[in-house]
N, C-alpha and C positions, 0 to 999 in steps of 0.2 A: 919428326917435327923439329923446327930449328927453333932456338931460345932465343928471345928478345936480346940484344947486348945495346939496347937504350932507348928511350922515353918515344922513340919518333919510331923503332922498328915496331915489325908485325911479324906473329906467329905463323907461319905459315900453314894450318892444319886443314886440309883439301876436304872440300864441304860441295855435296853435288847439288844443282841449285833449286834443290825443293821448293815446294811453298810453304814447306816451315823457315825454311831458310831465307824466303822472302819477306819474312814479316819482322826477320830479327835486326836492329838497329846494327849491329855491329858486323855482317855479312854484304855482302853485292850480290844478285842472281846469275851474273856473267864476268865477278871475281870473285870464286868461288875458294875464300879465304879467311878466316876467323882474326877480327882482330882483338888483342890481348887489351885491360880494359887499362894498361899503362899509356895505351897508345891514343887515348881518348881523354885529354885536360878537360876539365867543367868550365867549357866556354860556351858562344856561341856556337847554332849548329856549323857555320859558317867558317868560323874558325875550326875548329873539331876536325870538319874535313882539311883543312887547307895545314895543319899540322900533325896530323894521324897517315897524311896522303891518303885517303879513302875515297875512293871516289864517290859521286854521288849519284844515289842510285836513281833517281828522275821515274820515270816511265817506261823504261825498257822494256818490259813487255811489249810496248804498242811497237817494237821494232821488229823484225824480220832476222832470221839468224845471221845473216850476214852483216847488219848492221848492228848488231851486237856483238858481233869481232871486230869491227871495225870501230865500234866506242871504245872494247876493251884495249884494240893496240892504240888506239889514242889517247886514252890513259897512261897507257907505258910509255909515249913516247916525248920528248923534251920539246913540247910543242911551240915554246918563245923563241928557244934555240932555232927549230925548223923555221921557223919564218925569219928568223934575223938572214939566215942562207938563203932561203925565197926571195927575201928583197935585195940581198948582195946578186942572186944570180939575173935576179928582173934586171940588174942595173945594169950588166957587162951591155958594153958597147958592140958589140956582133958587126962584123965586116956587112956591109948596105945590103947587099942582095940577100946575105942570109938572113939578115933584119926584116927584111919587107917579106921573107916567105916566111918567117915566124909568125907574123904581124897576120898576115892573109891568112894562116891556118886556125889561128887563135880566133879572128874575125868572122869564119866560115863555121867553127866549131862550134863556139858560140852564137850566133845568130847577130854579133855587131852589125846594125844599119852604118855603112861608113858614107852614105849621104848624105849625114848630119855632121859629120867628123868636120872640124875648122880647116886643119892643115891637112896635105898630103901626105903619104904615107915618107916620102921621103924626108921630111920635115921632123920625123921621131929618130931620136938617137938609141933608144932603147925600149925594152917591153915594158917599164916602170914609165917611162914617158907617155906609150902608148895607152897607160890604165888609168892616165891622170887629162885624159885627153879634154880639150875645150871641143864645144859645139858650134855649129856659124848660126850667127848673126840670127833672132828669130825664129828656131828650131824651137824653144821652149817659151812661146808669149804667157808673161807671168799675167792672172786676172787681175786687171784694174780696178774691180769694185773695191771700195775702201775696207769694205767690210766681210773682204774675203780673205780667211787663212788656208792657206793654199799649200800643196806638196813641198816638202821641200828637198824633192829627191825624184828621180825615175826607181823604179822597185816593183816591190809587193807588199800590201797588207800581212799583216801579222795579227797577232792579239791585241784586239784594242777595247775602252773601257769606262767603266769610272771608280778611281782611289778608291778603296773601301778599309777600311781598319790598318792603315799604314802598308798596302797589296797593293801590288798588277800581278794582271795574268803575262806567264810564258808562252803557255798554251791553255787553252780550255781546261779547267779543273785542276791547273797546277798554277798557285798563287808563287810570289816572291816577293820581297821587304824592298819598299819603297826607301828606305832608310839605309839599304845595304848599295843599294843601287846608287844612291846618289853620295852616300860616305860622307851623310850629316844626318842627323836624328830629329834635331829641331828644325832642318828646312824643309825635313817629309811631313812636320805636322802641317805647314802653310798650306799642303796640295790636296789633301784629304778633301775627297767629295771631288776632284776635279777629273778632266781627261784627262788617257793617256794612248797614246798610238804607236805600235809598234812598225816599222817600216825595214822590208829586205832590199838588198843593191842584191846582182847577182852577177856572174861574170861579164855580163853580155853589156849592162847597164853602163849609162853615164856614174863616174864614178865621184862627184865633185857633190858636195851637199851645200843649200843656201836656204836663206831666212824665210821661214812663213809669210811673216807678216814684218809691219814697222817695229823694228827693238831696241831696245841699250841693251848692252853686253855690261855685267855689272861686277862679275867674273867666274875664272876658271879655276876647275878642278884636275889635276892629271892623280887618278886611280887604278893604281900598278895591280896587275894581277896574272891571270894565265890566258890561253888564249884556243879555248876551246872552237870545232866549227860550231856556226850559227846557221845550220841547215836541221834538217830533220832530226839527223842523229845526235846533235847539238841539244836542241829544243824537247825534245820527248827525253832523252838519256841526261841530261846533267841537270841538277836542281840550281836552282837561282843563275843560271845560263850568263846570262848577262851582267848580275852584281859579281860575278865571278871573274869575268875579261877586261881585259885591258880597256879602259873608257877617258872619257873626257868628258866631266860634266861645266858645260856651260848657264848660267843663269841669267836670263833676258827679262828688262823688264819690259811691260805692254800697258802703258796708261801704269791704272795700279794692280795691274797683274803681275805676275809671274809665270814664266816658261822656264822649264828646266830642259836643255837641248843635249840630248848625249849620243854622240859617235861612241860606236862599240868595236870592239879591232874584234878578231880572228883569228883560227888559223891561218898562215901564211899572212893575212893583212895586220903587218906587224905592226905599223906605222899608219898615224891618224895624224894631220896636220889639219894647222885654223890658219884660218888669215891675219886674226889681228891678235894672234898672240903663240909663242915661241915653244909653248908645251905641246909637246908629243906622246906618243908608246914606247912600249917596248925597251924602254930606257930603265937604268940602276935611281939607285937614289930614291926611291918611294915617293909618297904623297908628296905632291908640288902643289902651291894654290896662286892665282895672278888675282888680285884688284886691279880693274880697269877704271884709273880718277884719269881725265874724267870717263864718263861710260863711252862705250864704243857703240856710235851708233848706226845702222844697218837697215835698210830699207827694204822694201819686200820683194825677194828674188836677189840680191845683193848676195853675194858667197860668202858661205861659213868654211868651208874647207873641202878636204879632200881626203879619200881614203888610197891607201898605194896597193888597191885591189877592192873587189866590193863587198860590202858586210852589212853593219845593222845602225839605222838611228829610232833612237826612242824618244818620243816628247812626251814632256806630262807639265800641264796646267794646272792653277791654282782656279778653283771654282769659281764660276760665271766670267773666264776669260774666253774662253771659245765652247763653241756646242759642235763636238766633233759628228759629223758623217759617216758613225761609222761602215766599214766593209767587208764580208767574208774573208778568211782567210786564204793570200792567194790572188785576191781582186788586184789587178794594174795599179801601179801609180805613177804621174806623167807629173813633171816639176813645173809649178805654176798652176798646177791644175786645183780650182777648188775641191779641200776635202773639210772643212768646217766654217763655222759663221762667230764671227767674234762678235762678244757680247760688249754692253757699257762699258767702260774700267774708267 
């Protein structure tokens, strides 16, 4: 057994992963390691983990033995770091022709329709270029009903809902803190009772995100954190998934509503960029916040930004601003396409 030599180390004493060993707070089933109760401050669970390095044990059982190796080396591994190299290597400029058969294998791999693509393939200088690509002209007609809150992304459904005791689901039967998610306490009380929609980009997808509906942008939050995947082993293995990763919470008003609009980064999607304002990921210097006087305002289908690979946006509204539609998880989403009906505000 090795001895603690300070408040953040762990004991290492090899623990096989019982189901006694599943139920004790201070083990993993697939880090099969005791930690010493120095290594656990009287914080939140949130913090606990994110100062103990413990990971969080989520649901790991609904995984497959191989994707519970595959959480555990993504535990071990400096996943900010990997993706800051991800986006340095997406960036190298590649001599043309090796560019354009990067580009077509990526396209092929992925299933990219490049019938929608704006420019020709000759026209990207790099594979970060490629991931940030625009559409031509009417590929995506946004619904003109006035009173349609529409995709604001190409994707997939996720967990979608309504607020309940300061909750969203990650997935079915695994709640998370509205409050952790958006890294203010008093603006998760406003949305209680309200929608919330979870939305996947996936590699294939348009990777650019824009506005629902008519908004002001009233402002920005950048919330530094880690950068777990947002895929299965993501989603079932790490607890509060997304109050965990690197985000960007924006706050839109609607009439007298509120939308709370948050890009979530990833692994490798280090980097989250907005249009109308200069906060990013992946960056030092912690919590940054932007007031937009006056508000920035955004018309429906008008761009919010971009991801520099595809990940996750979450919306959550404050009650009787839209009556979400919701959908399976997994269901298509086409940007502009109606997915709820906005109420009075």
């Amino acid at each position: 057994m090795l001895t603690p030599v300070g408040p953040t180390s762990c004991a290492r004493a090899c623990l096989p992963p019982t189901s006694e060993n599943l139920q004790r707070p201070d083990r993993h089933p697939w880090f099969p390691f005791r930690l010493p109760q120095s290594a656990t401050p009287p914080t939140a669970e949130s913090e606990r983990r994110r100062l103990c390095w413990a990971p969080a044990t989520g649901d790991v059982m609904r995984l497959g033995p191989s994707r519970r190796a595959l959480l555990w080396f993504l535990w071990l591994l400096p996943k900010n770091l990997v993706s800051k190299i991800g986006g340095w290597f997406a960036s190298i400029r590649w001599p043309g022709p090796l560019l354009r058969l990067q580009l077509r294998c990526y396209a092929w791999t992925w299933g990219v329709n490049m019938e929608e693509v704006r420019e020709p393939l000759t026209f990207f200088r790099s594979m970060q270029e490629f991931f940030v690509r625009q559409l031509k002209e009417g590929a995506r007609p946004i619904d003109p009903v006035g009173d349609a809150f529409v995709s604001p992304c190409d994707g997939a459904w996720g967990a979608s809902g309504t607020i309940e005791k300061g909750q969203l689901l990650q997935v079915k039967g695994r709640p998370y803190s509205l409050a952790e998610l958006l890294g203010n306490e008093e603006e998760a009380q406003a949305y209680e009772g309200g929608h919330f929609a979870t939305l996947y980009l996936s590699p294939k997808d348009y990777h650019r995100f824009h506005s629902p509906c008519d908004v002001r942008v009233t402002h920005s939050r950048y919330l530094p954190g880690t950068l777990w995947p947002v895929n299965t082993v993501g989603v079932y293995g790490v607890d509060g998934l997304f109050a965990q990763n690197e985000r960007i919470v924006s706050t839109f008003e609607v009439g007298e509503g509120k939308l709370a609009y948050i890009p979530v980064g990833a692994t490798v999607v280090g980097k989250v960029h907005l249009t109308y304002s200069d906060l990013t990921t992946n960056v030092r210097n912690g919590t940054r916040e932007e007031r937009h006087d006056p508000p920035v305002e955004l018309a429906k289908g008008d761009e919010v930004g971009e991801f520099c690979f595809g990940s996750t946006v979450v919306l959550v509204a404050t009650p009787g601003l839209v009556e979400l539609e919701f959908q399976p998880p997994g269901t298509a989403c086409v940007l502009g396409q109606r997915i709820g009906t906005l109420g009075e505000t």
